[in-house]
C-alpha positions as CSV (number, residue, x, y, z in Angstrom):
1,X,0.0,0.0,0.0
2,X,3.0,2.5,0.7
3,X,4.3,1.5,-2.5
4,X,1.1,2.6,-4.4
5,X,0.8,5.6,-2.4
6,X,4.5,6.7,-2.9
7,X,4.1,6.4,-6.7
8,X,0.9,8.1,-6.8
9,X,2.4,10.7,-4.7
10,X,5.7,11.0,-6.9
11,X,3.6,11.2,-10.3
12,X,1.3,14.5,-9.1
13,X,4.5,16.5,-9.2
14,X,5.2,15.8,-12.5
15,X,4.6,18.6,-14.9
16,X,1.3,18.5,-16.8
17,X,0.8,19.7,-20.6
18,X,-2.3,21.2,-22.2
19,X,-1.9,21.3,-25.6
20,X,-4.2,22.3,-28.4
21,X,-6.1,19.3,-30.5
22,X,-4.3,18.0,-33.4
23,X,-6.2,19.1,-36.8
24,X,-5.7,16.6,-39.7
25,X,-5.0,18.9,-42.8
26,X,-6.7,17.8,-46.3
27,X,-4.5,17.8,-49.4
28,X,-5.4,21.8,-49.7
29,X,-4.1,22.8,-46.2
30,X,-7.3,22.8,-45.1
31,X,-8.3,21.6,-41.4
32,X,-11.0,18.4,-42.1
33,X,-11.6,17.3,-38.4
34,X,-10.0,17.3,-35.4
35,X,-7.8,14.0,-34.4
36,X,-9.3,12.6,-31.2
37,X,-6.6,11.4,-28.8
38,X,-7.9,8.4,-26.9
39,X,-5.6,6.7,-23.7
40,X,-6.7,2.8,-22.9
41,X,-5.7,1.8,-20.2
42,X,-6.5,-2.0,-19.1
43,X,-3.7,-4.5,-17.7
44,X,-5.1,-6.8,-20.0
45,X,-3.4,-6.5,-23.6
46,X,-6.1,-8.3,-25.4
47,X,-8.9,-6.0,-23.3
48,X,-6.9,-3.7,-24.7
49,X,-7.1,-4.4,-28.3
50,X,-10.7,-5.2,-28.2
51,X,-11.7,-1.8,-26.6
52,X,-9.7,-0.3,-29.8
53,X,-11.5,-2.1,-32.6
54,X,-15.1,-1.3,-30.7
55,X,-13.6,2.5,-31.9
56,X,-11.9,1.8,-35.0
57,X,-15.3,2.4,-36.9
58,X,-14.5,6.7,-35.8
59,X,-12.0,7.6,-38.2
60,X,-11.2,10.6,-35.9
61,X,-9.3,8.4,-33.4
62,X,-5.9,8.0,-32.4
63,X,-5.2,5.5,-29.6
64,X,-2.3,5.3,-27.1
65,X,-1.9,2.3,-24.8
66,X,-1.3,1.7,-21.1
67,X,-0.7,-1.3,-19.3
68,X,-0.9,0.1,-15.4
69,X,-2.5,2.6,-13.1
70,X,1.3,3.8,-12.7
71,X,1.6,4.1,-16.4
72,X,-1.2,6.4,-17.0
73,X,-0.6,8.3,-14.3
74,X,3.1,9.2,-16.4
75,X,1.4,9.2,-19.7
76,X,-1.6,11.8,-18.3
77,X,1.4,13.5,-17.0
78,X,3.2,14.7,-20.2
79,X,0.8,13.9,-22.9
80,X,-2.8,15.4,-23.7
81,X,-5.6,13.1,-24.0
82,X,-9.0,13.8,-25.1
83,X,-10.5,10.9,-22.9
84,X,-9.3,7.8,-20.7
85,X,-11.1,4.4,-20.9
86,X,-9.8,3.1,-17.9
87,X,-10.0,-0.6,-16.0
88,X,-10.5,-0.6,-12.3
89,X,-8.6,-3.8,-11.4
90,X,-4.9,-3.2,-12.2
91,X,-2.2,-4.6,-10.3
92,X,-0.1,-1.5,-9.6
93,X,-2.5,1.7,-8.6
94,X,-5.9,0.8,-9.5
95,X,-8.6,2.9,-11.7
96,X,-9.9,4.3,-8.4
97,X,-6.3,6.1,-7.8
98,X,-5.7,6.9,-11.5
99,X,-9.0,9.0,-11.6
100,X,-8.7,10.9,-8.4
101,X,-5.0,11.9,-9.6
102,X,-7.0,13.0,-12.8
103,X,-9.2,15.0,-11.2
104,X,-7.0,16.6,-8.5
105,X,-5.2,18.1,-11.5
106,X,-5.9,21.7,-12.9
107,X,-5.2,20.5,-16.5
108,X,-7.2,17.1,-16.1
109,X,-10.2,18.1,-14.7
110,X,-12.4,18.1,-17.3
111,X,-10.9,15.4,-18.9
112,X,-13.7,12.5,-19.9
113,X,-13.1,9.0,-18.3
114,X,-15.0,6.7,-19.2
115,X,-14.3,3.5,-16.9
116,X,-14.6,-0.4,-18.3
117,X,-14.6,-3.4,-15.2
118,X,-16.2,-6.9,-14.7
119,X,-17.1,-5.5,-11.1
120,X,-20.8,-5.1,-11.8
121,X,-21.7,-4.7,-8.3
122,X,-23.4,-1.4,-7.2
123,X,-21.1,-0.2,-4.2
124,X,-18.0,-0.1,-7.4
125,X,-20.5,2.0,-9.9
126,X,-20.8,4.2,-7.3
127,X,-17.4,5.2,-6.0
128,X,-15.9,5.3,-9.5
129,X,-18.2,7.5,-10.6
130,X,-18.2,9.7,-6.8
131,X,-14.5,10.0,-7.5
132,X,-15.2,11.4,-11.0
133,X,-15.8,8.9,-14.0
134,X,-18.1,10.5,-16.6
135,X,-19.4,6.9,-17.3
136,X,-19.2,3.4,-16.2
137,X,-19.5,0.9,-17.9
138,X,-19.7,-2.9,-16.8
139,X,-17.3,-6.0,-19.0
140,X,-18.4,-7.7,-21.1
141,X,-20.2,-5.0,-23.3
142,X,-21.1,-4.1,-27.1
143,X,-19.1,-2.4,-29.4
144,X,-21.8,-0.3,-30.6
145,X,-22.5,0.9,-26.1
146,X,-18.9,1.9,-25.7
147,X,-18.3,3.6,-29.5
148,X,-21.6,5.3,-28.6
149,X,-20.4,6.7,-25.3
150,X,-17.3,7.6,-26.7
151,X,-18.7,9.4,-29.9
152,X,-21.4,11.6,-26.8
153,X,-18.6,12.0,-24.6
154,X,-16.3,13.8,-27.6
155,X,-18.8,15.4,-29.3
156,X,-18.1,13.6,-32.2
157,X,-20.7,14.6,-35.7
158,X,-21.3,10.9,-36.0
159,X,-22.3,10.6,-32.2
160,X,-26.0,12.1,-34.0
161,X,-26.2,8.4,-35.8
């Protein structure tokens, strides 16, 4: 437990970026959309994999993977995301931690999380989203319940379909 506090504690004082969205010129120069950075975070590789072909279908994304609560904690800490789909269970510092760090920084606040767990139980609905998870959503799912939370959640054109 010291452990995960101490490397919670250590990662807050790293500094935080807040960079402007990346636009995806056309062959003119022109700006056609804005390129949606997505962090997944799951300890499970294949979790992770299936969470990014549920969102393949929005052409808009770019995805960046992490493997620990401790990772995403550095990740959140030097790059800019425009939302986290987070697992609760991870061995290191779970999704519980990783959000509360999120939402204890100026830079993060507002960021969307939208977290993914096979605890289905009530009492873990509620404290994830009490500590600040804009949705929660219970393994196993459908593609279309997660791309369609994701697509609300960013605003996306196609989020109208």
């Amino acid at each position: 437990m010291a452990l995960r506090r101490d490397a919670l504690a250590g990662a807050s004082s790293l500094a935080l970026t807040a960079d402007k969205p990346i636009d995806a010129p056309d062959a003119g120069g022109q700006s056609r959309h804005t390129v949606k950075q997505v962090f997944v975070v799951d300890d499970s590789k294949v979790m992770r994999e299936m969470i990014v072909a549920c969102l393949r279908p929005e052409a808009e994304l770019v995805f960046t993977h992490g493997a620990s609560g401790l990772e995403a904690i550095e990740k959140l800490s030097l790059q800019r995301f425009d939302i986290l789909i987070l697992d609760l269970n991870m061995p290191d510092i779970g999704g519980i931690e990783v959000v509360d760090f999120v939402r204890a920084q100026d830079t993060l606040r507002e960021l969307p999380i939208i977290v993914v767990t096979t605890r289905g139980d009530e009492a873990s609905r509620t404290r994830a989203l009490r500590a600040g998870a804009s949705r929660f959503m219970t393994k196993p799912f459908t593609p279309e319940a997660l791309l369609s939370e994701v697509r609300a959640l960013l605003g996306l054109e196609s989020a109208k379909l």
